[in-house]
C-alpha positions as CSV (number, residue, x, y, z in Angstrom):
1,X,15.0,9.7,-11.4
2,X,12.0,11.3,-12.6
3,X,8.8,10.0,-13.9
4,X,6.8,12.6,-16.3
5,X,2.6,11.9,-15.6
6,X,1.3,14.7,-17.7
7,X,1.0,18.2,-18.2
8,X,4.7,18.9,-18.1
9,X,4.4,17.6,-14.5
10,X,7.3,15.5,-13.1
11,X,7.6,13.0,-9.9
12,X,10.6,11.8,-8.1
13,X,10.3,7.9,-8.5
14,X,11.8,7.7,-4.7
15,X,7.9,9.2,-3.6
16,X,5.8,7.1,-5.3
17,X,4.0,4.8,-3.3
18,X,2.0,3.2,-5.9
19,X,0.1,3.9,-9.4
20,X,-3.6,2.5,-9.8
21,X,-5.7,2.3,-12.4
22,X,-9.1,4.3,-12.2
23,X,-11.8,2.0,-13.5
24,X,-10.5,-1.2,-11.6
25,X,-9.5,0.1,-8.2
26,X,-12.7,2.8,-8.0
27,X,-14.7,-0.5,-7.7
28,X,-14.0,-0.7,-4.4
29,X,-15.7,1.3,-1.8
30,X,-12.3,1.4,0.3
31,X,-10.6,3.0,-2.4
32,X,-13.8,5.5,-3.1
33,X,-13.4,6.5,0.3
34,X,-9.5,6.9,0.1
35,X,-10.0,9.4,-2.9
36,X,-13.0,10.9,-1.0
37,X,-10.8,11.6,1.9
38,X,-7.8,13.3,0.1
39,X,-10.0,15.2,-1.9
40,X,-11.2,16.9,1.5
41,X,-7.7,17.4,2.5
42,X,-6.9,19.1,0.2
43,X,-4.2,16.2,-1.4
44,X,-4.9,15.7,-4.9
45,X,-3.9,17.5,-7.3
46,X,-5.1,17.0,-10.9
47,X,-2.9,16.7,-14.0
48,X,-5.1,15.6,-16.9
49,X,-7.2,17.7,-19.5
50,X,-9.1,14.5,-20.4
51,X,-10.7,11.8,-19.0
52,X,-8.5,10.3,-15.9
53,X,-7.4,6.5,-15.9
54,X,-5.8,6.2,-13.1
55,X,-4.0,7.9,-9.6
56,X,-0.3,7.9,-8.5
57,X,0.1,8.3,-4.7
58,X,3.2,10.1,-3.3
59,X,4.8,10.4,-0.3
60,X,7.3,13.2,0.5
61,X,8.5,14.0,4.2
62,X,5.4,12.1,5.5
63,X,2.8,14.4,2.9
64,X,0.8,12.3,1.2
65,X,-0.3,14.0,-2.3
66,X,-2.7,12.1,-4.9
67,X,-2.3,12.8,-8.3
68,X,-5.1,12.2,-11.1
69,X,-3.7,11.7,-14.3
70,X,-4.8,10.8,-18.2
71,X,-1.8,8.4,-18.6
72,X,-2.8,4.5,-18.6
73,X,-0.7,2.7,-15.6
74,X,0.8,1.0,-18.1
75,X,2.3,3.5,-19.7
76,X,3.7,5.1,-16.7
77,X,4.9,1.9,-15.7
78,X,7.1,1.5,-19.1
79,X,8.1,5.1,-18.6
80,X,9.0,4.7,-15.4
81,X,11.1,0.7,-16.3
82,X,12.4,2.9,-19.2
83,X,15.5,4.5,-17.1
84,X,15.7,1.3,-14.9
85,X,13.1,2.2,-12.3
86,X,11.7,0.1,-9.5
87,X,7.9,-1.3,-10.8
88,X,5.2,-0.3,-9.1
């Protein structure tokens, strides 16, 4: 299945590794760095015209790609439970 995360951008549920809110995880310096890190290589990729709440991480074929988006983790969690998806 598919999960849409804004901006007429679609995942395949099978590559997500996790979804994280912004404001809570950001608090960490670990997950400052993560971002930090990605960012340099060149593996995020933004998908929000507004203010970001939160990441999705994806794994495809061992690439790793970030993805800032707008959408609240819960709601791509209910999208995502909506056509019987695992729950991140």
């Amino acid at each position: 299945m598919f999960l849409h995360i804004g901006l007429d951008r679609v995942i395949k549920t099978q590559d997500i590794l996790g979804i994280f809110d912004l404001d809570n995880t950001t608090v960490s310096k670990v997950t400052r760095d993560y971002l930090t890190d990605a960012q340099k290589n060149g593996e995020i990729i933004d998908v929000c015209t507004d203010l970001p709440k939160s990441f999705v991480v994806c794994s495809k074929k061992n690439e790793k790609t970030v993805y800032i988006t707008q959408l609240n983790t819960s709601t791509l969690q209910k999208r995502a439970a909506k056509f019987g998806n695992k729950s991140f």
